[in-house]
DSSP file (Angstrom, degrees, kcal/mol; ACC not computed):
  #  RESIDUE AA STRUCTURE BP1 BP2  ACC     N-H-->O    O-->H-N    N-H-->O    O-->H-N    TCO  KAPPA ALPHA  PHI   PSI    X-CA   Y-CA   Z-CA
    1    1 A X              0   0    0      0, 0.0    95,-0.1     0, 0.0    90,-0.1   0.000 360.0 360.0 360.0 128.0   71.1   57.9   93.4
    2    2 A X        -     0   0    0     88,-0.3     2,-0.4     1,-0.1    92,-0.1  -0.278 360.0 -97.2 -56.8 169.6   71.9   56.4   97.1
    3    3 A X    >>  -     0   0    0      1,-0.1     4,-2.2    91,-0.0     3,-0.9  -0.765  28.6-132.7 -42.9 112.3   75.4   55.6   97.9
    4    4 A X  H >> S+     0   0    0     -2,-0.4     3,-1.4     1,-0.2     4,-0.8   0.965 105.2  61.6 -58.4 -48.9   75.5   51.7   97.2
    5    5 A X  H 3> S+     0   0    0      1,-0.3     4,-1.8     2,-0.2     3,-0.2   0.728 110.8  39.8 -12.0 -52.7   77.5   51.5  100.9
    6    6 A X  H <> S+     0   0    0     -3,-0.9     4,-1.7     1,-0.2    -1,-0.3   0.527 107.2  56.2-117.0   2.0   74.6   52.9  102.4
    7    7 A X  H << S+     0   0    0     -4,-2.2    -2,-0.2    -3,-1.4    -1,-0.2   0.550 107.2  52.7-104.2  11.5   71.9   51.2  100.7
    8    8 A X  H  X S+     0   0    0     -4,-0.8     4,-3.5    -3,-0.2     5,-0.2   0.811 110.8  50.6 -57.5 -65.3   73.4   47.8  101.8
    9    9 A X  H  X S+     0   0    0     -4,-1.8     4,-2.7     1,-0.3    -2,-0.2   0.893 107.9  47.3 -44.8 -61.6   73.4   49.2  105.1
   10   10 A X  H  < S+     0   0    0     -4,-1.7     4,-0.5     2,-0.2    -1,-0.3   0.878 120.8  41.3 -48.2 -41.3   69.5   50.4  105.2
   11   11 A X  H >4 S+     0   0    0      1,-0.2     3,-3.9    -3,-0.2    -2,-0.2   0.971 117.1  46.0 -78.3 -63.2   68.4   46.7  103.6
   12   12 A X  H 3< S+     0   0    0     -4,-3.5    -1,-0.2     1,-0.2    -2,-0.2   0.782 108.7  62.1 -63.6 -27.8   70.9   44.7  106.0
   13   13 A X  T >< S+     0   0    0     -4,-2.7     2,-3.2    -5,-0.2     3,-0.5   0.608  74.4  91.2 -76.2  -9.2   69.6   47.1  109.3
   14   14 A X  T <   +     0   0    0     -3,-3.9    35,-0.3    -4,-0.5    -1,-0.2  -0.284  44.8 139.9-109.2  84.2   65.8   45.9  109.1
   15   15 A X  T 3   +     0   0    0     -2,-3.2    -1,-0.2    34,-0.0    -2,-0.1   0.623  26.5 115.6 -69.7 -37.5   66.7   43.3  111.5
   16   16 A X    <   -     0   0    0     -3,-0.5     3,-0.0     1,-0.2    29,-0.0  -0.208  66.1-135.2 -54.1 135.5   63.1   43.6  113.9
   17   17 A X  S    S+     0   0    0      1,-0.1     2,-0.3    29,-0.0    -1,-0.2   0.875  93.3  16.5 -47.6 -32.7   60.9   40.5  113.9
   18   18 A X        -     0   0    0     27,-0.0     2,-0.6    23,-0.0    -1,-0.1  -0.946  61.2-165.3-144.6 162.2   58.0   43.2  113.4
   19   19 A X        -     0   0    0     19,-0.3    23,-0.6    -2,-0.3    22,-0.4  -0.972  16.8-149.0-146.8 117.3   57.8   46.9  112.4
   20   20 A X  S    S+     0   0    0     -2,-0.6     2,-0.3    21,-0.2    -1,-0.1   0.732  70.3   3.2 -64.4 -26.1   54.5   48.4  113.2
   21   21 A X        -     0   0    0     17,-0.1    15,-0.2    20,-0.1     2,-0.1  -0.746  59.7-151.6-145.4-156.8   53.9   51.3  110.2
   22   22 A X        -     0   0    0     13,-0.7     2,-0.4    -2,-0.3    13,-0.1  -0.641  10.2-159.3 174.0 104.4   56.2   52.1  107.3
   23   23 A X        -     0   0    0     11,-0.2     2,-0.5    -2,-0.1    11,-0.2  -0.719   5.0-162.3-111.5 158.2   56.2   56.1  105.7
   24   24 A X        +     0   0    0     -2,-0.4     9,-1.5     7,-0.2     2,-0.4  -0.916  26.8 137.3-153.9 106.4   57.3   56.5  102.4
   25   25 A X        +     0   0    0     -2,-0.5     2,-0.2     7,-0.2     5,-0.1  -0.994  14.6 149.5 167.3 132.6   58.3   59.8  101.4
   26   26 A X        -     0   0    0      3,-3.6     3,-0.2    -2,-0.4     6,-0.2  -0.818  63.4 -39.4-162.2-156.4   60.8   62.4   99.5
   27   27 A X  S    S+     0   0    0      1,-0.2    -1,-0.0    -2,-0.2     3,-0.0   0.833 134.7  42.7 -53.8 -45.2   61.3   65.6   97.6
   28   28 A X  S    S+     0   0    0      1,-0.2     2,-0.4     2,-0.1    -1,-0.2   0.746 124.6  42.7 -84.5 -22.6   57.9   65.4   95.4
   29   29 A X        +     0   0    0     -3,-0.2    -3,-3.6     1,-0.2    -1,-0.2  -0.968  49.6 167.2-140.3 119.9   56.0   64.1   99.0
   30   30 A X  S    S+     0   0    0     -2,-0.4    -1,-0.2    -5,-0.1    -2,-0.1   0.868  89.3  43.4 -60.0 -66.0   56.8   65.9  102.0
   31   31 A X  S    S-     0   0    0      1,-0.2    -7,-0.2    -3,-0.1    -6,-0.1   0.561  92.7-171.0 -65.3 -23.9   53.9   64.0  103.2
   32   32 A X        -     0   0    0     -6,-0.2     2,-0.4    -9,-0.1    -7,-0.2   0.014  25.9 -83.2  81.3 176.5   54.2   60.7  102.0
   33   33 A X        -     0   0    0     -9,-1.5    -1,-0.1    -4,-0.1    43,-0.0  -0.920  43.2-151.8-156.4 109.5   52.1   57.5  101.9
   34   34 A X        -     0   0    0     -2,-0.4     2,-0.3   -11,-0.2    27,-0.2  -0.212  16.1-147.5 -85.6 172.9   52.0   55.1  104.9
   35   35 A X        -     0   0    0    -13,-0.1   -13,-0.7    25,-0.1    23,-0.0  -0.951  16.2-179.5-127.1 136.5   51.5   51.4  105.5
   36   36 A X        +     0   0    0     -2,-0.3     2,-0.6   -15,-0.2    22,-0.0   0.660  52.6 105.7 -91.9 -25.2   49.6   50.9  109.0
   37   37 A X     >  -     0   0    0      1,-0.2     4,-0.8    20,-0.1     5,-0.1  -0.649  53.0-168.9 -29.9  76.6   49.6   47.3  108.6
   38   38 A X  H >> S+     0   0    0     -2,-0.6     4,-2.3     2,-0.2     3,-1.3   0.936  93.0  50.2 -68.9 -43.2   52.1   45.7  110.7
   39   39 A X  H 3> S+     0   0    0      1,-0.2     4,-1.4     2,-0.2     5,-0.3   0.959 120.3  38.3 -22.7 -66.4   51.6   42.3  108.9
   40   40 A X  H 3> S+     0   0    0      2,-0.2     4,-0.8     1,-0.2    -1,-0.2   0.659 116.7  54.5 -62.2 -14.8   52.2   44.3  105.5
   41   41 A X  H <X S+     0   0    0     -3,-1.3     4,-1.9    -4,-0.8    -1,-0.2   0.837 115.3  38.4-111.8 -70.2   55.0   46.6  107.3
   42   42 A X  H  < S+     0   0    0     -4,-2.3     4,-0.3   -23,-0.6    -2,-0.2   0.527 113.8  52.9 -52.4 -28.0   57.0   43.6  108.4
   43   43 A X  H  X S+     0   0    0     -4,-1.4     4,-3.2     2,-0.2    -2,-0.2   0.499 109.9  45.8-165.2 -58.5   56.5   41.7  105.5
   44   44 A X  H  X S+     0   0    0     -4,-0.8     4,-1.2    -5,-0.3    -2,-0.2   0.973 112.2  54.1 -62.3 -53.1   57.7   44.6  103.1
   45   45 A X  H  X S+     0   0    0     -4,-1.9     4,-2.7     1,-0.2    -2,-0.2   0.837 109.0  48.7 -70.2 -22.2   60.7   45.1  105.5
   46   46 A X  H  > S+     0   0    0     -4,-0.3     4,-1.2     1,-0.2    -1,-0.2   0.938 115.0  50.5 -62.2 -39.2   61.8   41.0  105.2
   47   47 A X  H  X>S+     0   0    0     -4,-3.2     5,-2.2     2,-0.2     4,-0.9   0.589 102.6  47.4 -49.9 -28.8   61.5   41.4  101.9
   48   48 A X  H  <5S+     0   0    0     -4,-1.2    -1,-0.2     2,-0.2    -2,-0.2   0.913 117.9  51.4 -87.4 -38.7   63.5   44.4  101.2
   49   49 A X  H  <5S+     0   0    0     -4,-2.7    -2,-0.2   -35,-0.3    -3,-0.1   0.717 117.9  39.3 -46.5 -37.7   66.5   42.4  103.7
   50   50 A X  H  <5S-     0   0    0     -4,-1.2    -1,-0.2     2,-0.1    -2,-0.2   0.413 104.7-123.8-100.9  -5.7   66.2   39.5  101.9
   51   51 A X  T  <5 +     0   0    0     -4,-0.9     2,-0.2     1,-0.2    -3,-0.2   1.000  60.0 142.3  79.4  76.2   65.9   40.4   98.6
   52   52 A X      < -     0   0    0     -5,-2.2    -1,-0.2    14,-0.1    13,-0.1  -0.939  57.2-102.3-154.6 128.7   62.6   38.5   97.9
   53   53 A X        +     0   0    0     -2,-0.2     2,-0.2    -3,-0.1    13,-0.2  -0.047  48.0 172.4 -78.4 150.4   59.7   39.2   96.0
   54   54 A X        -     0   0    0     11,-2.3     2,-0.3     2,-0.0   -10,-0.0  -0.752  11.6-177.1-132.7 171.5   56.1   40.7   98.2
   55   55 A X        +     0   0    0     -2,-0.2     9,-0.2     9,-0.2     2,-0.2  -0.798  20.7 120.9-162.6 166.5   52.8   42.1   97.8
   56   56 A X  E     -A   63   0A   0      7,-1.6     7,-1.6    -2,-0.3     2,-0.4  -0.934  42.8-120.9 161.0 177.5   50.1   43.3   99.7
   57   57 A X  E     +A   62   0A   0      5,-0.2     2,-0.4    -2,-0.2     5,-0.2  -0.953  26.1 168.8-151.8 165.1   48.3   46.2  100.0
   58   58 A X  E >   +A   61   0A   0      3,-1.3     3,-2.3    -2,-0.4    -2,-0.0  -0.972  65.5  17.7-167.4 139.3   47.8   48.6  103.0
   59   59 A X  T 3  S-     0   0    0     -2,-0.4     3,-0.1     1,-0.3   -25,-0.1   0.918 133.2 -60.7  43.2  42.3   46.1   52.5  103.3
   60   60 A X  T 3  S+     0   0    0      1,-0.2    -1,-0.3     0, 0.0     2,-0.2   0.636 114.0 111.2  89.1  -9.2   44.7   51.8  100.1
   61   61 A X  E <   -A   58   0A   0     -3,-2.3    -3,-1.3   -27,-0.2     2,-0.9  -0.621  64.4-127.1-112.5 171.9   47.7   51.3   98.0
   62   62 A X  E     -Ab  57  77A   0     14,-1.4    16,-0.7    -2,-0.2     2,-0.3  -0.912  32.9-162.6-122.0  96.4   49.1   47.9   96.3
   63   63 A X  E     -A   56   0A   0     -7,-1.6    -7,-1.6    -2,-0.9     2,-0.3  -0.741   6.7-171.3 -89.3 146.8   52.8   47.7   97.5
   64   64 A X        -     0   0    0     11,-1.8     2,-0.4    -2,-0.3    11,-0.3  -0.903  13.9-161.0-164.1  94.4   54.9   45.6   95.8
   65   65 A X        +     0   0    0     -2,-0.3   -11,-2.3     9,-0.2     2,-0.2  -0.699  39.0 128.9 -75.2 125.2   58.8   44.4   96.7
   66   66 A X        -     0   0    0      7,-2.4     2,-0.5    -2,-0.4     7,-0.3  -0.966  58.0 -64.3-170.4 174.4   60.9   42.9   93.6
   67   67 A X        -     0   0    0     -2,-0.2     2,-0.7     5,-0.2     5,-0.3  -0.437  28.4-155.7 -96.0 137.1   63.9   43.2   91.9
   68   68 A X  B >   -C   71   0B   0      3,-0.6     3,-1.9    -2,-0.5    -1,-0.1  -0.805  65.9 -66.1 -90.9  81.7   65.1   46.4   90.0
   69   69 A X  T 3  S-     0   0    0     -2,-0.7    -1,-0.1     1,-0.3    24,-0.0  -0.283 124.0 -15.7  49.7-130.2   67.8   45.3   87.2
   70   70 A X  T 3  S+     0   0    0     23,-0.1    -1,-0.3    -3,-0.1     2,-0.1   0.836 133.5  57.0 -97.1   4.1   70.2   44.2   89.7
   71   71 A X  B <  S-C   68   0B   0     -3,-1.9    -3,-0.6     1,-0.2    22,-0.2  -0.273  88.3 -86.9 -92.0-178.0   69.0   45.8   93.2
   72   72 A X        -     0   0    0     -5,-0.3    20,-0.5    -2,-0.1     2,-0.3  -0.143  34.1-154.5 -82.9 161.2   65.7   45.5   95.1
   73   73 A X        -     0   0    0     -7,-0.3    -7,-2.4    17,-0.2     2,-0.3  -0.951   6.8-165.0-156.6 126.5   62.6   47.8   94.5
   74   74 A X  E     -D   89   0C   0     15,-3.8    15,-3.5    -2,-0.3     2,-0.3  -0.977  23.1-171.5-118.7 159.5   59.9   48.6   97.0
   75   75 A X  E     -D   88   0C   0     -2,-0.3   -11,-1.8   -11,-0.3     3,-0.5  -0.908  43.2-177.3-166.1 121.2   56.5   50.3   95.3
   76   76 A X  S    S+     0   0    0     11,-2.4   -14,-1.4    -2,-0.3    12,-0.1   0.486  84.4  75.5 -80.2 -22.6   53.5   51.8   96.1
   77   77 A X  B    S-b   62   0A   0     10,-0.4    -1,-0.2     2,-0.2   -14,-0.1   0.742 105.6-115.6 -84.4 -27.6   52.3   52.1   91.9
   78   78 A X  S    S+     0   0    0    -16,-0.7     2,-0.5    -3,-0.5    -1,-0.1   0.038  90.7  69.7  81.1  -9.6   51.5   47.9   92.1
   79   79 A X        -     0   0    0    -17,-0.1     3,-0.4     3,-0.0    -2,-0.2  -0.961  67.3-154.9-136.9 142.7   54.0   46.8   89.7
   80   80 A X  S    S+     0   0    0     -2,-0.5   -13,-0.1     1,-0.2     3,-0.1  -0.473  77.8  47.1 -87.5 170.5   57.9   46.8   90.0
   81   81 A X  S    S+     0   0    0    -15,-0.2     2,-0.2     1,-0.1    -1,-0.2   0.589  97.2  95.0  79.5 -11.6   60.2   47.0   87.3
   82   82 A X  S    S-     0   0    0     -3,-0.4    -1,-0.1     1,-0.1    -3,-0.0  -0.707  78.6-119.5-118.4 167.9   58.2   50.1   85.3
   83   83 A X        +     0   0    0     -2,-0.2     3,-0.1    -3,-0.1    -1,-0.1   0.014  55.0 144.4 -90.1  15.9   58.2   53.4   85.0
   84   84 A X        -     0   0    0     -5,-0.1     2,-0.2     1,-0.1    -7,-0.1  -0.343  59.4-105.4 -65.4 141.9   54.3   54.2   86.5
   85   85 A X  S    S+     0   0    0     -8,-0.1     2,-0.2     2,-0.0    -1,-0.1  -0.416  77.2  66.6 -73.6 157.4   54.6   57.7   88.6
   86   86 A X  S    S-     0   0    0     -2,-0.2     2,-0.1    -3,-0.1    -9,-0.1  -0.588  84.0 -10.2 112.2-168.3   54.6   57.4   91.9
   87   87 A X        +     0   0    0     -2,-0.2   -11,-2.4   -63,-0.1   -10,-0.4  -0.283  61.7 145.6 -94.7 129.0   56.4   56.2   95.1
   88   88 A X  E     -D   75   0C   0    -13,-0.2     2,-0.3    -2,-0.1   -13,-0.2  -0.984  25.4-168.5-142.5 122.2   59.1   54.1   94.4
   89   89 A X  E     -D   74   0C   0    -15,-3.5   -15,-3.8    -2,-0.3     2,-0.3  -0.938   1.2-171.2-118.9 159.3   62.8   53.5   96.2
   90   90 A X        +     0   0    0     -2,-0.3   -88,-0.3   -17,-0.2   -17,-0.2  -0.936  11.2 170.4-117.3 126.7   65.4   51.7   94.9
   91   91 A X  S    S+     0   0    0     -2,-0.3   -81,-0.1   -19,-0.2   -85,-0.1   0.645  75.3  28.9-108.1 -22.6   67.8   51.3   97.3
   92   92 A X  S    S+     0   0    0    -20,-0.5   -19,-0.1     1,-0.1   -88,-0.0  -0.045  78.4 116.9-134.4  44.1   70.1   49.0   95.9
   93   93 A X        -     0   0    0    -22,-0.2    -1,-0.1   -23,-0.1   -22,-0.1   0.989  62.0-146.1 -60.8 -70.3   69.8   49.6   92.1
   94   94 A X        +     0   0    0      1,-0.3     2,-0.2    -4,-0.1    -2,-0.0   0.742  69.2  65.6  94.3  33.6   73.3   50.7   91.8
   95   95 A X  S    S-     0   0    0    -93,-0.0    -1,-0.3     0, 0.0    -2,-0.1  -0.477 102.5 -80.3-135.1-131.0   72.4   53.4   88.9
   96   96 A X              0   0    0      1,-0.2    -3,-0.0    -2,-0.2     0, 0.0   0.701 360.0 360.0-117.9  -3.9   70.4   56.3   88.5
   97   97 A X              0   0    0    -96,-0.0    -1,-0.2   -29,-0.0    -4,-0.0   0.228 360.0 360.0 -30.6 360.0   67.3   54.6   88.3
């Protein structure tokens, strides 16, 4: 589970009008799962700041910003809100979720 402190901070810091890629990655992938997509890349990151639902899809995956109980959720799986494996942060869940 983040620190809620510092998963305010990571949402309120993606300030850039545009963010060129987006890597997505932890303990179970080293390697991760990109977006290349600056549209989809920017898009994801307004979303996560403003705490506003996205989709879109990029390197093959269906990414998908929405709310998690009472935090934010970004997701690779297509659907927010579930339990499908695969890469998912919460940042600002505020459990253990």
């Amino acid at each position: 589970m983040w620190n809620n402190t510092l998963s305010i901070f990571f949402v309120s810091g993606l300030t850039c009008s545009s963010h060129t890629s987006l890597n997505l990655y932890g303990t179970n992938g080293s390697i991760g799962i990109d977006v290349t997509n600056t549209a989809v890349a920017t898009a994801i990151a307004s979303a996560l700041r403003t705490g506003t639902a996205y989709s879109g899809s990029s390197n093959g995956h269906s990414w998908q910003v929405g709310t998690c109980g009472t935090g934010i959720e970004l997701t690779a799986t297509g659907a927010t809100y579930s339990c499908n494996p695969g890469y998912i942060i919460r940042p600002c869940v505020g459990n253990s979720n």
